[in-house]
DSSP file (Angstrom, degrees, kcal/mol; ACC not computed):
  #  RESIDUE AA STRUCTURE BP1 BP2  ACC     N-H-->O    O-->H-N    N-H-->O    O-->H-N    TCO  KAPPA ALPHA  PHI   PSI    X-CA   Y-CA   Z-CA
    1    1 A X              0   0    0      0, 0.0     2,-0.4     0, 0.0     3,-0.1   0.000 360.0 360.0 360.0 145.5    0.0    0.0    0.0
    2    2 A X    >>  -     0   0    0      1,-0.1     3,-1.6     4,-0.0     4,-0.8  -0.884 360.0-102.3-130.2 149.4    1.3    3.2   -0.8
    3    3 A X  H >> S+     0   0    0     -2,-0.4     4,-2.0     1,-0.2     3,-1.0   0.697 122.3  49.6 -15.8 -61.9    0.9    6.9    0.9
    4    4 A X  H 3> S+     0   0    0      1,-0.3     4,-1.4     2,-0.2     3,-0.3   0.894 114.7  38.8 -53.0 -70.3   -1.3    7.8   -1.5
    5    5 A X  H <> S+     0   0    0     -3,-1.6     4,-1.5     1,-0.3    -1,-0.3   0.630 116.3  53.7 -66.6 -31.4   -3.6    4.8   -1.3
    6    6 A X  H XX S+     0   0    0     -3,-1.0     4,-2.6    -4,-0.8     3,-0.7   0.950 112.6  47.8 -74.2 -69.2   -3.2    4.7    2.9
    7    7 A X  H 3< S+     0   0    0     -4,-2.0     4,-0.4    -3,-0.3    -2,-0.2   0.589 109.0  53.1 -67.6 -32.6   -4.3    8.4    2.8
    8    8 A X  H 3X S+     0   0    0     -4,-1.4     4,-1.8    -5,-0.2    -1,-0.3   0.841 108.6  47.7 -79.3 -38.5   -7.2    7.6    0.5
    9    9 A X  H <X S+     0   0    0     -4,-1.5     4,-2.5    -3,-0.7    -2,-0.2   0.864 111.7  50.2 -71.4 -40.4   -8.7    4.8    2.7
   10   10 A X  H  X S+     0   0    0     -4,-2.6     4,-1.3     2,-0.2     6,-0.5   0.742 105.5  54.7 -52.4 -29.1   -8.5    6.8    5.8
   11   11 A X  H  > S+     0   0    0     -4,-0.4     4,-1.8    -5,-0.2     3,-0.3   0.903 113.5  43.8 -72.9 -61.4  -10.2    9.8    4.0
   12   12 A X  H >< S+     0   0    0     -4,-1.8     3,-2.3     2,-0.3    -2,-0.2   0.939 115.8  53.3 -57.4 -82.4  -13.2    7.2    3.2
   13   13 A X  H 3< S+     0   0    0     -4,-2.5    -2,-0.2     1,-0.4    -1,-0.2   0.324 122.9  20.2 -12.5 -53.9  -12.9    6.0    6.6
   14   14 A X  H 3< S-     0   0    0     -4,-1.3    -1,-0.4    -3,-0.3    -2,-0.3   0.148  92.5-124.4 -92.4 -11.2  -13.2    9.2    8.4
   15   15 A X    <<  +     0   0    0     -3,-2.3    -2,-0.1    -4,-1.8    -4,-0.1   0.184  63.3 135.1  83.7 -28.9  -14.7   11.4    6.3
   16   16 A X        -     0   0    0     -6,-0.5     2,-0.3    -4,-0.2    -1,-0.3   0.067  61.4-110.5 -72.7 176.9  -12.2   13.9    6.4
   17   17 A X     >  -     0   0    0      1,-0.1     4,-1.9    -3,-0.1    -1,-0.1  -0.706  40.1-100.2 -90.8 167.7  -11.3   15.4    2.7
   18   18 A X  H  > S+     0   0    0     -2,-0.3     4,-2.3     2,-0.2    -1,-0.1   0.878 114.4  53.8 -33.9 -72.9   -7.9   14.3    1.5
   19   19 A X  H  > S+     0   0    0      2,-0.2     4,-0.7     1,-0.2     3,-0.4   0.979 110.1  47.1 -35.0 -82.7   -5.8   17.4    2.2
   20   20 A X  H  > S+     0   0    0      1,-0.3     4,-1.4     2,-0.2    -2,-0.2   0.897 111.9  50.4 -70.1 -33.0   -6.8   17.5    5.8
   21   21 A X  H  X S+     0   0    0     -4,-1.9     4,-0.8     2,-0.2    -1,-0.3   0.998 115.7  47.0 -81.8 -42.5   -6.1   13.4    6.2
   22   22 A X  H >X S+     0   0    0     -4,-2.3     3,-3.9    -3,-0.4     4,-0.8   0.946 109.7  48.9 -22.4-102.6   -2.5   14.1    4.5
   23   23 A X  H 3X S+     0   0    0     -4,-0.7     4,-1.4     1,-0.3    -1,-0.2   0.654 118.1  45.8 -37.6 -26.7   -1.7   17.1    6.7
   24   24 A X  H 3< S+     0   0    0     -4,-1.4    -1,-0.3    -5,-0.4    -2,-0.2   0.833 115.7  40.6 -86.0 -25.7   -2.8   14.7    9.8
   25   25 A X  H <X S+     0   0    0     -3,-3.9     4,-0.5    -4,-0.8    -2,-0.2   0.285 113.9  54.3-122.1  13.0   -1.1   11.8    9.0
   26   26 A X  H  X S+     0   0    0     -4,-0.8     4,-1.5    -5,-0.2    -2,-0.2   0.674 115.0  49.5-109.7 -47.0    2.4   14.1    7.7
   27   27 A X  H  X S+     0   0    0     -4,-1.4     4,-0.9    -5,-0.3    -2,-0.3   0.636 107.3  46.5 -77.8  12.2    2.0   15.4   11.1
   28   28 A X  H >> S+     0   0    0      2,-0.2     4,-1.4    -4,-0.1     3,-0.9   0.882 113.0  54.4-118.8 -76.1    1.6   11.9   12.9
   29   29 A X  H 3X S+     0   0    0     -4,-0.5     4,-2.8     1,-0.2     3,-0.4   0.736 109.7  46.2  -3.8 -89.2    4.7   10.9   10.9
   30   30 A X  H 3X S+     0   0    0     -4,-1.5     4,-1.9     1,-0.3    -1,-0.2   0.628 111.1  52.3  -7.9 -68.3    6.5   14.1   12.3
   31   31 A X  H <X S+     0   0    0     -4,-0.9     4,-2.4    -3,-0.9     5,-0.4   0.898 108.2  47.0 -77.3 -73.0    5.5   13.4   15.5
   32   32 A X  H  X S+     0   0    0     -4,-1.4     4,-2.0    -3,-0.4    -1,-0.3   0.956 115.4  50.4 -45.4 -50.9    6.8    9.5   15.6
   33   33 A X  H  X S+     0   0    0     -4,-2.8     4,-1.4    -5,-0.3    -2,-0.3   0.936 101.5  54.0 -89.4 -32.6   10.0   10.5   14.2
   34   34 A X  H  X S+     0   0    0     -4,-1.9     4,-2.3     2,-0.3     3,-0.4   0.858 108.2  53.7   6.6 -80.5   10.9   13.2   16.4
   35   35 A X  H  <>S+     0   0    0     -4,-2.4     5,-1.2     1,-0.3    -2,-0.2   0.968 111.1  48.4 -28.5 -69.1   10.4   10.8   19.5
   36   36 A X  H ><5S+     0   0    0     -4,-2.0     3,-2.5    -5,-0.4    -1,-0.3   0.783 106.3  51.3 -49.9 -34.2   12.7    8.6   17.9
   37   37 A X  H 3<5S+     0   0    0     -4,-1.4    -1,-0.2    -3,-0.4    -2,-0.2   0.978 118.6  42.5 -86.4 -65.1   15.3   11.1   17.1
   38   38 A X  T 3<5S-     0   0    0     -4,-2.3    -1,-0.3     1,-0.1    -2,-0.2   0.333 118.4-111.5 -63.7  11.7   15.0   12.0   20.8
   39   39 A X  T < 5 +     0   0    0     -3,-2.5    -3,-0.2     1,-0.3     2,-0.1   0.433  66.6 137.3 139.3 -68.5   14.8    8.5   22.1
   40   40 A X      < -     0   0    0     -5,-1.2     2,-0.4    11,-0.1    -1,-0.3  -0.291  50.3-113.5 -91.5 152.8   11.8    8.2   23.2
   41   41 A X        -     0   0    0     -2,-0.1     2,-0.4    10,-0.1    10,-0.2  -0.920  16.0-155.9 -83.2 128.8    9.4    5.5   22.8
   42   42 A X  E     -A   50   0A   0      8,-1.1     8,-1.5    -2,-0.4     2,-0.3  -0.767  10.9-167.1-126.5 119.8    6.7    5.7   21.2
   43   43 A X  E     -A   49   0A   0     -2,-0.4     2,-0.9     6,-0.2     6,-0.2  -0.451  10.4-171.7 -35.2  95.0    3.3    3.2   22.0
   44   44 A X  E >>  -A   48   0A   0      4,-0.9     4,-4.7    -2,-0.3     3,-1.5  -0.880  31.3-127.5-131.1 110.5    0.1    2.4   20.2
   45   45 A X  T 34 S+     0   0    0     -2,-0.9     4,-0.0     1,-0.2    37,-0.0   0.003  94.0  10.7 -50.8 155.7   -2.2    0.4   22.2
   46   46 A X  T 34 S+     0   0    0      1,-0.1    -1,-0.2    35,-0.0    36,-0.1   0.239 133.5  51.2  56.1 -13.2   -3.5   -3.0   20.3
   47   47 A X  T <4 S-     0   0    0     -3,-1.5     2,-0.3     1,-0.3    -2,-0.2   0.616 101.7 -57.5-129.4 -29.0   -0.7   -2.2   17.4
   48   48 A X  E  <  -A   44   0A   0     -4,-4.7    -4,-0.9    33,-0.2    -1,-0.3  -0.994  24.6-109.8-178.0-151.9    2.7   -1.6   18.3
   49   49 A X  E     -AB  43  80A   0     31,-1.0    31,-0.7    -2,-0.3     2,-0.3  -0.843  30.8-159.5-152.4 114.4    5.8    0.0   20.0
   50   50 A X  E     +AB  42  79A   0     -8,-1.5    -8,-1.1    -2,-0.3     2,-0.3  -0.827  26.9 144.7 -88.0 144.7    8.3    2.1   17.7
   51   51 A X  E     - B   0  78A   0     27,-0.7    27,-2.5    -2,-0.3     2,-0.4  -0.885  41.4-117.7-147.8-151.2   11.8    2.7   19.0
   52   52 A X  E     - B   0  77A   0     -2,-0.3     2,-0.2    25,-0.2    25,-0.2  -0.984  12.5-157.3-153.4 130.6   15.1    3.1   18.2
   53   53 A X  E     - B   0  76A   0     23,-1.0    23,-3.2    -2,-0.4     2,-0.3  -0.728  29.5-119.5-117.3 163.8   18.5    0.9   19.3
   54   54 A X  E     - B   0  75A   0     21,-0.3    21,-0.2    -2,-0.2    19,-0.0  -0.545  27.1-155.3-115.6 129.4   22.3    2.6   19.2
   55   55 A X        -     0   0    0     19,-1.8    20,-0.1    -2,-0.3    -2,-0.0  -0.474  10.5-142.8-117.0  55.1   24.4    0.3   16.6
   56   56 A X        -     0   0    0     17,-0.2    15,-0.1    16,-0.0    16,-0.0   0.131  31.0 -93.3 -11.5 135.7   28.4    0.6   17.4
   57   57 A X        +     0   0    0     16,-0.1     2,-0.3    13,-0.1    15,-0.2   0.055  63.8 171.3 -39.1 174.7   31.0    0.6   14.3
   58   58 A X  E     -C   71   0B   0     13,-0.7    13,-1.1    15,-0.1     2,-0.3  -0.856  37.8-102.0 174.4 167.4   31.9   -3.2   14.1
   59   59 A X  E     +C   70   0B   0     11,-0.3     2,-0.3    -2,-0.3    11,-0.2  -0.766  43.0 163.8-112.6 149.1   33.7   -5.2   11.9
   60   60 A X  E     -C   69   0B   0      9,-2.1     9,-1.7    -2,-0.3     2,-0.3  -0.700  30.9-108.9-158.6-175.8   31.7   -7.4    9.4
   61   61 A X  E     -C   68   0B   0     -2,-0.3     7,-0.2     7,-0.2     6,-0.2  -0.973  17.5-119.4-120.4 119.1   32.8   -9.4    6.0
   62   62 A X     >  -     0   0    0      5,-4.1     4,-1.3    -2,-0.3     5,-0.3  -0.392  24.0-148.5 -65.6 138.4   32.2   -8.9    2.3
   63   63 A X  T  4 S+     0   0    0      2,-0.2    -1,-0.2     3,-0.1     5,-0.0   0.791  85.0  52.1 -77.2  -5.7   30.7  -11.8    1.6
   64   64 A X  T  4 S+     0   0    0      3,-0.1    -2,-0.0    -3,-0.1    -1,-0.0   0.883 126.1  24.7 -74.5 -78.4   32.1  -12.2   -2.2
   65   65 A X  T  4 S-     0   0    0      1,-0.2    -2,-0.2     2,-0.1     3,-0.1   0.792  95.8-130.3 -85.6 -24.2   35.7  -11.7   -1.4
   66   66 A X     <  +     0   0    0     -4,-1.3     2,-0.3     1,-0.3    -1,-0.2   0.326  63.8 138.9 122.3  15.5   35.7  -12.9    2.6
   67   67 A X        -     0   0    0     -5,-0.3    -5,-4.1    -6,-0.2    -1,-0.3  -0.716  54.8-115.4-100.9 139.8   37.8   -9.3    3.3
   68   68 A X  E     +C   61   0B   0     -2,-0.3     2,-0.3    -7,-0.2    -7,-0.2  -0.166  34.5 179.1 -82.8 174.1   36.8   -7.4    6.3
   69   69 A X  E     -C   60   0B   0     -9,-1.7    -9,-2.1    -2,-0.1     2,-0.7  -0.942  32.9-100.7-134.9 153.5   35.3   -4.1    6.3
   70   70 A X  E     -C   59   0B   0     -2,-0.3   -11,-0.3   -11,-0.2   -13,-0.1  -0.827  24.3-145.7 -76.1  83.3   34.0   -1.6    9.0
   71   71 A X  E     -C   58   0B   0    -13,-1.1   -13,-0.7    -2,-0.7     2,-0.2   0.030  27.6-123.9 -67.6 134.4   30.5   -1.6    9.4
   72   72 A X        -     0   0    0    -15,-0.2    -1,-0.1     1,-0.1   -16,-0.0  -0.709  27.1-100.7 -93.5 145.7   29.7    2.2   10.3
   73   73 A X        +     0   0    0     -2,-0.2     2,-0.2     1,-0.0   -17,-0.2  -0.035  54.0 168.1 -57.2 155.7   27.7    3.1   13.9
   74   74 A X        -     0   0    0    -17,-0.1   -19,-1.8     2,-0.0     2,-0.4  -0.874  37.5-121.1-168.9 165.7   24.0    3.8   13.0
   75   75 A X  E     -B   54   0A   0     -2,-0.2     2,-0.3   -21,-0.2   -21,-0.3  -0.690  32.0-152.3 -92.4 142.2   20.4    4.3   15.0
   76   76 A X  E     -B   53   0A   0    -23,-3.2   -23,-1.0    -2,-0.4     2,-0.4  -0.837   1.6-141.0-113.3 175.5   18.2    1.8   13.8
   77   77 A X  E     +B   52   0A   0     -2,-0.3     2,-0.3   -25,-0.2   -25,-0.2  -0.974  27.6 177.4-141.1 139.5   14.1    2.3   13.8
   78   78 A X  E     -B   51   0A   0    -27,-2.5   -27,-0.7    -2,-0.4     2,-0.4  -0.984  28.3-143.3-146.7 148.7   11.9   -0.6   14.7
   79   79 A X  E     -B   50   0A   0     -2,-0.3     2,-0.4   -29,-0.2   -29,-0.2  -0.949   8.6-165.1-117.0 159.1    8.4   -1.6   15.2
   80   80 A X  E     -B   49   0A   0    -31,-0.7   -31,-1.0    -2,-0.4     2,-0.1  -0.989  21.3-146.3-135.9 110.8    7.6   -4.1   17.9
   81   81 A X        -     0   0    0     -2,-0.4     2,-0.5   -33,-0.2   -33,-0.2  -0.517  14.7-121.6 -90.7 177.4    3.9   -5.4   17.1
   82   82 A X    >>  -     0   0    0    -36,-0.1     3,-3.1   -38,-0.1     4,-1.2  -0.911  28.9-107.1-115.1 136.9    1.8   -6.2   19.9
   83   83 A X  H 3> S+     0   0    0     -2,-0.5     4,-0.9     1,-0.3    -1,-0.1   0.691 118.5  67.2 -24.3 -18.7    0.3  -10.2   19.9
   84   84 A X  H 3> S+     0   0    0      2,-0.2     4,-2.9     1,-0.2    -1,-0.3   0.865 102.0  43.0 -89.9 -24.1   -3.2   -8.4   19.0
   85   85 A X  H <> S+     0   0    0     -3,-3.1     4,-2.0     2,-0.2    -2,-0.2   0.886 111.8  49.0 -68.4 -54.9   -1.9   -7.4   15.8
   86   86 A X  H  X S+     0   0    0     -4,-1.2     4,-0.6     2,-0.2    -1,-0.2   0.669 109.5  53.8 -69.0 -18.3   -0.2  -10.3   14.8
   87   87 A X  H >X S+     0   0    0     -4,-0.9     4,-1.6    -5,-0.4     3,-1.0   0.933 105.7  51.4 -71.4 -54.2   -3.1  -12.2   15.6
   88   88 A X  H >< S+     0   0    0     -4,-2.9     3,-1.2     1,-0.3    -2,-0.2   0.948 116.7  44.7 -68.0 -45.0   -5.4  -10.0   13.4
   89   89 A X  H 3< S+     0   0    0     -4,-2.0    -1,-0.3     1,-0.2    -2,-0.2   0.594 120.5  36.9 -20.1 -37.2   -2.7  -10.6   10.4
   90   90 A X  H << S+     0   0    0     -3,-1.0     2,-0.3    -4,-0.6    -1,-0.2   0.344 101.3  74.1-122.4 -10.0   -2.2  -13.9   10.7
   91   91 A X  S X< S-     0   0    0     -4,-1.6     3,-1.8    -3,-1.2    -4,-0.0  -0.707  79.3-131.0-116.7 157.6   -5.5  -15.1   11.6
   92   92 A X  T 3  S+     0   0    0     -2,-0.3     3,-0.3     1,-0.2    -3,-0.1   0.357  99.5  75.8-103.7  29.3   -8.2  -15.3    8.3
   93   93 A X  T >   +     0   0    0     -5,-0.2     3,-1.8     1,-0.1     4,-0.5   0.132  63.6  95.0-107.3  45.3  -10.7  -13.6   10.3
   94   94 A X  G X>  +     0   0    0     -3,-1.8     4,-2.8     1,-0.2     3,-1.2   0.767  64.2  72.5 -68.3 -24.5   -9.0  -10.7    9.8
   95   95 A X  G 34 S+     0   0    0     -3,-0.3    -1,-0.2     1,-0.2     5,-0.2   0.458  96.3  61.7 -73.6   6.0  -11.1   -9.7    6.8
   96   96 A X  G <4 S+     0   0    0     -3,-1.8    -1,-0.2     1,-0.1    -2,-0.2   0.847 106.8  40.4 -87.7 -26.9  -13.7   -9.1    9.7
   97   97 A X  T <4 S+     0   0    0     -3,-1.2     2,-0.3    -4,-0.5    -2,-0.2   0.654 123.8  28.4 -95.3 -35.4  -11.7   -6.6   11.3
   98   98 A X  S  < S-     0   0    0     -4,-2.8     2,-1.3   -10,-0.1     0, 0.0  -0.807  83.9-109.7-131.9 170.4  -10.4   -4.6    8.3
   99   99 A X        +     0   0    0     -2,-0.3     2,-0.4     2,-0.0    -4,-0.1  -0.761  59.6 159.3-104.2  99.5  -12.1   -4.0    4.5
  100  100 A X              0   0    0     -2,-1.3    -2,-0.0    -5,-0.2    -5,-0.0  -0.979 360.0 360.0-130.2 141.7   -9.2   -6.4    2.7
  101  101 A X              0   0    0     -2,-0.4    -1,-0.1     0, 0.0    -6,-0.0   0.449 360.0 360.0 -46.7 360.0  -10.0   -8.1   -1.1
């Protein structure tokens, strides 16, 4: 699913017009990454927990020639679902729960 299409179902969903569900859902972006940039966790009951782990430089291998290389430090960004989520995913009466083909 792509922005566009995400943005479109939510707009039927809610009501709201298109422009206004964009502009909500660029600020709920914002908002999520921010936290992360600071840190912070951030929690959405029934669906998930985003955060963010510290990755130290490290030493790694190419795997064509076997020579090592220095994997460079990075944040990483993660979502953590919560068992209710994965249940509705995984389970086929999910089509009860959400409007899916």
């Amino acid at each position: 699913m792509t922005k566009k299409e995400m943005i479109e179902a939510m707009s039927d969903e809610t009501g709201a017009t298109f422009k206004d569900t964009n502009e909500t859902f660029d600020d709920f972006i914002k908002v999520i990454t921010g936290a992360l940039i600071q840190d912070d966790k951030v929690t959405i009951p029934r669906f998930g927990t985003f955060s963010s782990k510290y990755r130290p430089q490290r030493e790694g291998r190419n795997p064509s020639t076997g020579e090592t290389i220095t994997i460079a430090e990075s944040n990483i960004r993660r979502l953590k679902q919560v068992s209710y989520s994965k249940m509705l995913l995984t389970n086929s009466l999910c089509k009860e729960y959400f409007y899916v083909d």
